[in-house]
KOLKEDREN-801842 format. One record per residue (C-alpha): chain; residue number from 1; x, y, z. Coordinates in Angstrom, 2 decimals, always signed. Each point is the difference from the previous one (the first is absolute). Layout:
% residues N
logu->A&marba->NUM&east->X&north->Y&up->Z $
...
END
This chain:
% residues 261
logu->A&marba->1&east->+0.00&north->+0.00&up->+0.00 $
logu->A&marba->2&east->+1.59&north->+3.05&up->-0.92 $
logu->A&marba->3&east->+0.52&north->+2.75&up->+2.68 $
logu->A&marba->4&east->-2.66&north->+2.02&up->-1.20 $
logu->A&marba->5&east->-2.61&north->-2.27&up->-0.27 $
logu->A&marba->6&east->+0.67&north->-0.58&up->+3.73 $
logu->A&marba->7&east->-0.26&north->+3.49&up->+0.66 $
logu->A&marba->8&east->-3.14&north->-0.11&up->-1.54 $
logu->A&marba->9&east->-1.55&north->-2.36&up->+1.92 $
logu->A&marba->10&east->+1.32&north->+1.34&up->+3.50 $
logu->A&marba->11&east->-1.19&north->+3.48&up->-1.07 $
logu->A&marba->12&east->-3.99&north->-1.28&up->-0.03 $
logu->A&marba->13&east->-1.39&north->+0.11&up->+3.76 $
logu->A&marba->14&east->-2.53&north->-2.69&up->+1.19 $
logu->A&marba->15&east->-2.84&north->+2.01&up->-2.12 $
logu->A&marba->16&east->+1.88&north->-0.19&up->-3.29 $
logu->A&marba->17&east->+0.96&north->+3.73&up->-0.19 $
logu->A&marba->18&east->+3.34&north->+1.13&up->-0.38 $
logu->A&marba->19&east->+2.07&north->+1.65&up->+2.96 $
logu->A&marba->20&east->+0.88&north->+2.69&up->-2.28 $
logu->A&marba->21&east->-0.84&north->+2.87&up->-2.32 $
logu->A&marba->22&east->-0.61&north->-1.91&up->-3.28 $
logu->A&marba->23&east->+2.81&north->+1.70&up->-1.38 $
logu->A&marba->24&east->+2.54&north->-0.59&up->+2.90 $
logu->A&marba->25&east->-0.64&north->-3.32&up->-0.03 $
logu->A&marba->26&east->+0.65&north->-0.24&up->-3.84 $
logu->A&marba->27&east->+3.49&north->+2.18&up->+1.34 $
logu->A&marba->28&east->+0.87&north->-2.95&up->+2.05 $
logu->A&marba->29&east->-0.75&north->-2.45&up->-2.67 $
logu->A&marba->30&east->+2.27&north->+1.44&up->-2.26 $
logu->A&marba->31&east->+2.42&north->+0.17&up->+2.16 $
logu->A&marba->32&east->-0.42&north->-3.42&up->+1.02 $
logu->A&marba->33&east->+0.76&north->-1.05&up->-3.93 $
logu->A&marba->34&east->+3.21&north->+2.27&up->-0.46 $
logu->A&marba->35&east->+1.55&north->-1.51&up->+3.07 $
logu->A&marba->36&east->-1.08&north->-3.47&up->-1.33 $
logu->A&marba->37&east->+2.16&north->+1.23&up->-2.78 $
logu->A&marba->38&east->+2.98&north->+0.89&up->+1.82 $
logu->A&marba->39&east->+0.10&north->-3.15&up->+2.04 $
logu->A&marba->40&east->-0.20&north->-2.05&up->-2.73 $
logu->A&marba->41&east->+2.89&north->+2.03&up->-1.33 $
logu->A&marba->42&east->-1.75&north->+1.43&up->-3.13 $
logu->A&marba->43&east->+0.21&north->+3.55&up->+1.42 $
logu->A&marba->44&east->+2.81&north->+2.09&up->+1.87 $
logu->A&marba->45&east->+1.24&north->+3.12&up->+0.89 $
logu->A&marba->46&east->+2.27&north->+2.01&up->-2.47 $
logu->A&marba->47&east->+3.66&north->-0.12&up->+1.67 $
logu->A&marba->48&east->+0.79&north->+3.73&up->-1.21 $
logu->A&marba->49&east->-3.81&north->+1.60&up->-0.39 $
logu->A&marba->50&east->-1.70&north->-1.96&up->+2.83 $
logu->A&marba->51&east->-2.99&north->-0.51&up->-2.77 $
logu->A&marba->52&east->-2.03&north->-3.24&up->-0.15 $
logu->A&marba->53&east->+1.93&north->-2.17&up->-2.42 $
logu->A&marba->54&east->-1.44&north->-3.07&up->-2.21 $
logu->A&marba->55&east->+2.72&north->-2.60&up->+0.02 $
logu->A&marba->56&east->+0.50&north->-2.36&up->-3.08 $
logu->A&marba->57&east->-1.39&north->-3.17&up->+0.11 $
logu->A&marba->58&east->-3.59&north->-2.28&up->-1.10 $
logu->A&marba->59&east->-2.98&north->+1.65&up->+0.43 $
logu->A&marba->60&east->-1.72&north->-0.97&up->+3.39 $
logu->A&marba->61&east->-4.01&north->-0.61&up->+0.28 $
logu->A&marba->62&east->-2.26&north->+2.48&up->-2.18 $
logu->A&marba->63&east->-0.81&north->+2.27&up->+3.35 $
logu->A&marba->64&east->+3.58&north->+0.07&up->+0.75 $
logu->A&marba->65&east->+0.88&north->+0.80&up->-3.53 $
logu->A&marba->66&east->-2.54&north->+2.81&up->+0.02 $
logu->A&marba->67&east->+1.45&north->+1.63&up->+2.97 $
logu->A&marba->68&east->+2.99&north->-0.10&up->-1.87 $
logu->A&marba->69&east->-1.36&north->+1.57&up->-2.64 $
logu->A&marba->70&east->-0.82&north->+3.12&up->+2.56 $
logu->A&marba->71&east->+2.94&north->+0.24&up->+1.15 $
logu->A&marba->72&east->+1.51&north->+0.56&up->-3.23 $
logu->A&marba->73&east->-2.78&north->+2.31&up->-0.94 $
logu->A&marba->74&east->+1.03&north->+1.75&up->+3.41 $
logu->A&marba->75&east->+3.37&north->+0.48&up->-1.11 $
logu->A&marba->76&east->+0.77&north->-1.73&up->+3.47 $
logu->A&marba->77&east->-1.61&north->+2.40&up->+2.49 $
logu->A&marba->78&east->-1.14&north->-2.07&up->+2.40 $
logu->A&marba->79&east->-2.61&north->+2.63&up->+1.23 $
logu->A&marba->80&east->-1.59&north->+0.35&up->-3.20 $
logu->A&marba->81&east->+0.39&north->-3.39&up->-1.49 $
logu->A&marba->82&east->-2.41&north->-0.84&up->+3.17 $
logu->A&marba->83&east->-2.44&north->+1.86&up->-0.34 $
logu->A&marba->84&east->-0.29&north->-0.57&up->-3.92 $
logu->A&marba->85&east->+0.48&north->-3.45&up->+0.73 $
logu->A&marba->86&east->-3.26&north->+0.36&up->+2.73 $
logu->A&marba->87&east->-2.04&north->+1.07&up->-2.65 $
logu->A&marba->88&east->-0.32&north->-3.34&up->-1.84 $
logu->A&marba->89&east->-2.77&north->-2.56&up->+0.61 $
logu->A&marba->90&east->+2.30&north->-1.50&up->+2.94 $
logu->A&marba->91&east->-2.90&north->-0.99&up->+2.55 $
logu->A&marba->92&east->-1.58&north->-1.64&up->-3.11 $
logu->A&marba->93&east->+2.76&north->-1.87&up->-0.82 $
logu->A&marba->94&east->+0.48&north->-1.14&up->+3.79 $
logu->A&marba->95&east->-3.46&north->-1.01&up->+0.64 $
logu->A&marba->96&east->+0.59&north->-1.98&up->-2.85 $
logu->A&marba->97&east->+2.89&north->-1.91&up->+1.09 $
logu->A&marba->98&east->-1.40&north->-0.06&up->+3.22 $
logu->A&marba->99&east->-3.10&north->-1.80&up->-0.85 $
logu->A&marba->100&east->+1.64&north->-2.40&up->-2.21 $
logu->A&marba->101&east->+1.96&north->-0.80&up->+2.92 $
logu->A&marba->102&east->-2.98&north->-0.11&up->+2.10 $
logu->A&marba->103&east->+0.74&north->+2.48&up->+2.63 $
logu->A&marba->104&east->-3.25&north->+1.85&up->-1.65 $
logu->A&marba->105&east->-3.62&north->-1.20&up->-0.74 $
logu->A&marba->106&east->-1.36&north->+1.50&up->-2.47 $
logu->A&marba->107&east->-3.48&north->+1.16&up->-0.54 $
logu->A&marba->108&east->-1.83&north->+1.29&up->-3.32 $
logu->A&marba->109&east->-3.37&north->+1.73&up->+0.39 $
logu->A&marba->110&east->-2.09&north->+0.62&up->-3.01 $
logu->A&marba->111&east->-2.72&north->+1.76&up->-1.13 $
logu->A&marba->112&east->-2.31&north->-0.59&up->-2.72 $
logu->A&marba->113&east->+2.65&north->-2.86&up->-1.11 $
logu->A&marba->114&east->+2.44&north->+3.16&up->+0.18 $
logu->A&marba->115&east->+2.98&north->-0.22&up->+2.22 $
logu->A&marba->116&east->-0.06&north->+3.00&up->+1.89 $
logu->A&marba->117&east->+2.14&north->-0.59&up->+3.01 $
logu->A&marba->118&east->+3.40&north->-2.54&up->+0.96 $
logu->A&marba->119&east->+0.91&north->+0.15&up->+3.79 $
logu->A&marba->120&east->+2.72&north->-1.79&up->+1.70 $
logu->A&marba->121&east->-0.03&north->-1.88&up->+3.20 $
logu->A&marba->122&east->+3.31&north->-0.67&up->+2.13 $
logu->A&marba->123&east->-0.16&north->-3.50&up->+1.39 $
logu->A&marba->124&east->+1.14&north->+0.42&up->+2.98 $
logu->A&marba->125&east->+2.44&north->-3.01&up->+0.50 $
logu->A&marba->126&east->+1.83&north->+1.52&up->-2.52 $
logu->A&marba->127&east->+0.69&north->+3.65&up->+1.99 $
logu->A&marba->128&east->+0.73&north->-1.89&up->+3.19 $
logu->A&marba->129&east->+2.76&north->-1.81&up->-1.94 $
logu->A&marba->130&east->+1.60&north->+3.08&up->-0.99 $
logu->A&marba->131&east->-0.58&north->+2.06&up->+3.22 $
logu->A&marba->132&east->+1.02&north->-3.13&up->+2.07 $
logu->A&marba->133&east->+3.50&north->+0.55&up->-2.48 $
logu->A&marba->134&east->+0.23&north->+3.55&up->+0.34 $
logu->A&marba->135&east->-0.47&north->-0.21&up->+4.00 $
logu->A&marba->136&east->+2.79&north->-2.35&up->+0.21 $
logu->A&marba->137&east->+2.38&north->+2.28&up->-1.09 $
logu->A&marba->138&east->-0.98&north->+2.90&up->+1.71 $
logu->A&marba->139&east->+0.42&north->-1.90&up->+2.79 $
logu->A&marba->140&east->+3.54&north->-1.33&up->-0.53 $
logu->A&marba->141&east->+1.42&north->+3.71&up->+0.32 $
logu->A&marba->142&east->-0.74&north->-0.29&up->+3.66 $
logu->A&marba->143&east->+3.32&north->+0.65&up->+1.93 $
logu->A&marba->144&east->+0.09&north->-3.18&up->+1.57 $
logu->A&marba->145&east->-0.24&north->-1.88&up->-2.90 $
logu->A&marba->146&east->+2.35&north->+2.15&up->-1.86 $
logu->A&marba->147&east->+3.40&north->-1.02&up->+2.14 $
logu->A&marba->148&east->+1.80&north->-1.05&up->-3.45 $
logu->A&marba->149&east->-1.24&north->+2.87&up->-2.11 $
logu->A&marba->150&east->-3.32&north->+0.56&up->-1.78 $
logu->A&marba->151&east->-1.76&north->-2.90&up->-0.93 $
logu->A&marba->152&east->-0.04&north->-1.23&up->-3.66 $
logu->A&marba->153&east->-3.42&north->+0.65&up->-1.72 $
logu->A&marba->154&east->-0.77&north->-0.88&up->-3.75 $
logu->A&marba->155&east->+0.77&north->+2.82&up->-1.80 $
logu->A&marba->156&east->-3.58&north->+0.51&up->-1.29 $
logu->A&marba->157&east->-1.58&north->-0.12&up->+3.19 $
logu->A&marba->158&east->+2.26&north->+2.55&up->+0.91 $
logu->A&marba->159&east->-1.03&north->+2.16&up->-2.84 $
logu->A&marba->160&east->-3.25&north->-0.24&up->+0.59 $
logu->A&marba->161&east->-0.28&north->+1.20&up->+3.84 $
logu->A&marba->162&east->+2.13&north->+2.81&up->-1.07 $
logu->A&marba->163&east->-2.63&north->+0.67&up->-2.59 $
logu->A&marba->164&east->-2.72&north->-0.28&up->+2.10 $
logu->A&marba->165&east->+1.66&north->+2.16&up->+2.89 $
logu->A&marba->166&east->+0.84&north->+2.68&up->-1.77 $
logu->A&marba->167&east->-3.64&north->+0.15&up->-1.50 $
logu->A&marba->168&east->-0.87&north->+0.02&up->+3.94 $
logu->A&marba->169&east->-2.52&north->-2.87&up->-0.02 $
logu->A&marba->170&east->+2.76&north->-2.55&up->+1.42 $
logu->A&marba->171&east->-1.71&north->-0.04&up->+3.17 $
logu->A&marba->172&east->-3.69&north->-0.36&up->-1.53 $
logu->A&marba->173&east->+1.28&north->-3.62&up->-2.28 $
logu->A&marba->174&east->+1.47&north->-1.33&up->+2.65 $
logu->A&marba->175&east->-1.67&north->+0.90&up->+3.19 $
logu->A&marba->176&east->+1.32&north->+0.28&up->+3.84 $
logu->A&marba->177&east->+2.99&north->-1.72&up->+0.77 $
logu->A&marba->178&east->+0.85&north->-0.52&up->+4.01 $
logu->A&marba->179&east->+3.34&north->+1.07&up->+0.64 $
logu->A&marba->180&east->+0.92&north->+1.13&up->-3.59 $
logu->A&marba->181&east->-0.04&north->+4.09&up->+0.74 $
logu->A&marba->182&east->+0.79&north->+2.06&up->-3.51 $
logu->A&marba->183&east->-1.25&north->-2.19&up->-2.92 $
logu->A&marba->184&east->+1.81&north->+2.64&up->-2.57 $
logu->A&marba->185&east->+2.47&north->+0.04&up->+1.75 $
logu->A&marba->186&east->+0.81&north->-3.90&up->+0.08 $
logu->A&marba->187&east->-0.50&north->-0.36&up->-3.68 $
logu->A&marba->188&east->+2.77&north->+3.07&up->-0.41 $
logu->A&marba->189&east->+2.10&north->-2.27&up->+2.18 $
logu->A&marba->190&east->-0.82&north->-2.83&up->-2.77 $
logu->A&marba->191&east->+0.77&north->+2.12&up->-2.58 $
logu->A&marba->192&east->+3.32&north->+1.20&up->+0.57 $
logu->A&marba->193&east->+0.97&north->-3.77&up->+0.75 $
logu->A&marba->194&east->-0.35&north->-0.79&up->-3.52 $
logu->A&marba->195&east->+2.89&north->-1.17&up->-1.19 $
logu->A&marba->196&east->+0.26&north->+1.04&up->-3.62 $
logu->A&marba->197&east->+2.29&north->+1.45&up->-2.36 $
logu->A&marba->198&east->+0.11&north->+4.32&up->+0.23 $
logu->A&marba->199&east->-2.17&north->+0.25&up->-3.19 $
logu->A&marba->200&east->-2.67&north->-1.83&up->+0.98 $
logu->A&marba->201&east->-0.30&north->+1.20&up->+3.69 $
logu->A&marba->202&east->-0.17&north->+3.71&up->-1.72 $
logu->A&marba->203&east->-2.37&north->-1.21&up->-2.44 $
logu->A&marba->204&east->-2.06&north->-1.55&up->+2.18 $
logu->A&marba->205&east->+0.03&north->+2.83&up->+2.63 $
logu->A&marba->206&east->-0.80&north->+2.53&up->-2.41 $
logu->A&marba->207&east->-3.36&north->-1.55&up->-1.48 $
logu->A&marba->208&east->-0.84&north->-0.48&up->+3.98 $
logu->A&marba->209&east->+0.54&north->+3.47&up->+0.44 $
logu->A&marba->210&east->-1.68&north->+1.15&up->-3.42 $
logu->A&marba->211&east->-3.40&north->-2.22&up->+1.87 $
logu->A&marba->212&east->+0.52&north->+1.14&up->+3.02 $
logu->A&marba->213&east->-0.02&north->+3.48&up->-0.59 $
logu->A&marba->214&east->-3.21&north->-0.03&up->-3.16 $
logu->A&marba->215&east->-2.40&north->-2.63&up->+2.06 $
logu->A&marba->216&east->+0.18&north->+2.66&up->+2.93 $
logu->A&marba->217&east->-0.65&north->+2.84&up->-1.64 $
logu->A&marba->218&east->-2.92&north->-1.79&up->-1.31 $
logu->A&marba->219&east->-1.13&north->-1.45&up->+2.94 $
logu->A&marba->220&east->+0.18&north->+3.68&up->+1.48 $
logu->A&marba->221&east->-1.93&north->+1.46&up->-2.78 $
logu->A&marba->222&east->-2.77&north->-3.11&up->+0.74 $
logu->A&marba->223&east->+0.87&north->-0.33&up->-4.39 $
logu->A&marba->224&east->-2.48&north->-2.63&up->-1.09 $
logu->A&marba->225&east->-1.01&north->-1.69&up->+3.58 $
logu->A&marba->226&east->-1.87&north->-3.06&up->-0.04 $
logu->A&marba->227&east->-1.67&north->+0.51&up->+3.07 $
logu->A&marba->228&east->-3.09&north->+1.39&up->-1.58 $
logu->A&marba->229&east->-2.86&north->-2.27&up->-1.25 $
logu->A&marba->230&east->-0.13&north->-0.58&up->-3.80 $
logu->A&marba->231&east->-0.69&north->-1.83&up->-2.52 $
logu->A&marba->232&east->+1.95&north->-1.27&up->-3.51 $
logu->A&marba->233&east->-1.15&north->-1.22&up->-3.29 $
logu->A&marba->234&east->+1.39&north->-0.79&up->-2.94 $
logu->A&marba->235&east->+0.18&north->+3.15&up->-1.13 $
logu->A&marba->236&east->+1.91&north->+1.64&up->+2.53 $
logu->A&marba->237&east->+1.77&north->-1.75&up->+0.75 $
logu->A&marba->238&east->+3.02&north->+2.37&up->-0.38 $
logu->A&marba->239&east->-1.20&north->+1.64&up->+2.89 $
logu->A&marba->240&east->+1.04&north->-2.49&up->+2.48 $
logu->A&marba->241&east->+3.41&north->-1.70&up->-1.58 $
logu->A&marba->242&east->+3.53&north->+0.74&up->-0.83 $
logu->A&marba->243&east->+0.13&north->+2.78&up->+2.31 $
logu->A&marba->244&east->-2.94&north->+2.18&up->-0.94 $
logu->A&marba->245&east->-2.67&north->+1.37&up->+2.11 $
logu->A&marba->246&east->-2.69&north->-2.14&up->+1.31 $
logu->A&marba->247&east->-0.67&north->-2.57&up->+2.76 $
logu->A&marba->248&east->-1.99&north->-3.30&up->+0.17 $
logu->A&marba->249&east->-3.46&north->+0.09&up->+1.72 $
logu->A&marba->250&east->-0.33&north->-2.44&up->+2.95 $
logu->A&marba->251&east->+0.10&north->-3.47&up->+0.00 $
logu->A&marba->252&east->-3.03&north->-2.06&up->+0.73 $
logu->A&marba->253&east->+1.31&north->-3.28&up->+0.82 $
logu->A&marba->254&east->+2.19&north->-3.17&up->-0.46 $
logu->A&marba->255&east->+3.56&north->+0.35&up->+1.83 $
logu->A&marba->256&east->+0.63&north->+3.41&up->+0.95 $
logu->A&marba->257&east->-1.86&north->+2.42&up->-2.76 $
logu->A&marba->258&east->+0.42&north->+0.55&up->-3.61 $
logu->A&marba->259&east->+2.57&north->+2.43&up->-1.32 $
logu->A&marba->260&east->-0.69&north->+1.86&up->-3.62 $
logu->A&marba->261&east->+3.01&north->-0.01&up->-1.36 $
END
């Protein structure tokens, strides 16, 4: 499951809304794919310019290759390549790959044989997983487990708390934790245990940056906020993906509710 499908599941609450703007949450989504990028070691930083860099080699999965694609069309600002990037259909494309993976159930309402409505369902065993992951390594930065050093997290766990804390919802996916004081700043202690090479540590702390700083200005401006009641149909959809305005309506049933994505 790539990092930002993840994301994309954590970032639904029990109801099926999202814990963000619609529009910060496509921010963190996009960032979630770039850093995919860079830990897969398609994308670094430029040694001289500090610019996001596409680094020869095959092309990785088509959403990969499209973020690619952004960055070049970015000339390798990471700020800007993330917010063009947030503009595609990325929730679409997760809630895809989500529900062929079945973390989603699907439902298709239609009226007058017309299809005027798609909303998404988390199952819940498949948050727990995740947040049962992420909690385990927030708790590993506690001091007395931390003797030898940090501890060793996969990389794109890593990634993804840092995503998630600097949107500030870090404490909303995962919930309380007893005697783990400073969620944000355990997953900085994470992240500057990474151990990669100087171009991908600046790379990758760059696009977290570029997230951090556009999904709270959004969240401050209340851009897009799904926590008013709506509706989508087919056709407008465009109001309520890839980062445009719009929110789902509430869910009225199944596990959790259903998000319009």
């Amino acid at each position: 499951m790539l990092i930002a499908d993840r994301a994309a599941l954590l970032l639904l609450d029990a109801q099926g809304r999202r814990r963000l703007p619609a529009r910060a949450a496509a921010t963190v989504l996009a960032g979630a794919l770039l850093s995919e990028l860079v830990l897969l070691r398609h994308l670094q930083a430029d040694p001289a310019s500090g610019a996001l860099r596409v680094r020869p080699g095959p092309q990785p999965a088509p959403r990969l290759t499209a973020a690619l694609t952004a960055v070049t069309a970015g000339a390798g600002d990471a700020a800007r390549t993330v917010r063009a990037l947030a503009g595609e259909r990325l929730w679409e494309d997760a809630a895809s790959a989500l529900g062929e993976a079945g973390a989603l159930r699907t439902e298709r309402r239609r009226r007058l044989l017309v299809l005027t409505r798609v909303r998404w369902f988390p199952r819940e065993g498949s948050v727990a997983a995740l947040q049962v992951q992420l909690r385990a390594a927030l708790l590993a930065t506690r001091l007395p487990h931390r003797a030898g050093g940090a501890p060793a997290v996969d990389p794109a766990t890593v990634s993804l708390l840092v995503l998630l804390a600097g949107a500030g919802c870090l404490r909303e996916v995962v919930g309380h934790l007893p005697g783990a004081a400073g969620l944000d700043e355990a997953a900085d202690v994470l992240a500057d245990a990474r151990a990669l090479a100087p171009q991908l540590r600046e790379a990758l702390e760059d696009l977290e940056t570029a997230v951090a700083v556009r999904a709270q200005a959004l969240r401050c401006t209340g851009s897009s906020s799904d926590t008013t009641p709506g509706s989508t149909g087919d056709g407008d959809h465009g109001g309520h993906h890839g980062g445009s305005d719009g929110g789902p309506g509430v869910g009225s049933g199944g596990e959790g509710g259903g998000g319009d994505w």
